[in-house]
N, C-alpha and C positions, 0 to 999 in steps of 0.2 A: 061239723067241723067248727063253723064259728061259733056255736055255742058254746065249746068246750074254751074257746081261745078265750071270751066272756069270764067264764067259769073259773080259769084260771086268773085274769087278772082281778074280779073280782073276790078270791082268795087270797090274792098278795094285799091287796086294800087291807082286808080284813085282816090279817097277822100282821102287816104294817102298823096298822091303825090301835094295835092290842098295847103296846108296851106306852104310846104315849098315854093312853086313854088309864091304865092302870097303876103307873106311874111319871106321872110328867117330871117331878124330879130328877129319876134314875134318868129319865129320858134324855134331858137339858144335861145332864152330866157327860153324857156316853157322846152325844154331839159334838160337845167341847173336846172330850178326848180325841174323835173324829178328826175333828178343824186342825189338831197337835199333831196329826202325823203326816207325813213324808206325800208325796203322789204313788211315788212307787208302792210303796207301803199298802196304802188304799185300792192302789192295783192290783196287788199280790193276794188280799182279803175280799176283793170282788170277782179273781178269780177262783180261788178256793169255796164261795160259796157257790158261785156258778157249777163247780164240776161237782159239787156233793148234792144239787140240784139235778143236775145230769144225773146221776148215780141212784137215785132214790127216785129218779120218773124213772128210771129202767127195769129197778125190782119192782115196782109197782106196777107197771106195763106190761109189764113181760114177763 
């Protein structure tokens, strides 16, 4: 069990880590769009990844 909980956080590192590391540019850009939008907004886009996160551990689990 905790290896897996490992496993996954050291896989968000790593896709995390891909976009700055391959583009620092884009990166520094997409941040600044970030910083421009709303709470809500930011809430609404970290929900929507969370549940397509859900969605895709379940076909992939199950």
């Amino acid at each position: 069990m905790i290896t897996e909980i490992f496993t996954a956080v050291a896989l968000v590192l790593i896709l995390e880590g891909m976009l700055p590391f391959i583009s620092p540019r884009k990166y520094r850009q997409m941040v600044a769009e970030i910083a421009r939008l709303g709470d809500n907004q930011i809430r609404n886009i970290g929900l929507v990844i969370m549940v397509i996160g859900v969605v895709v551990l379940f076909i992939v689990r199950g």
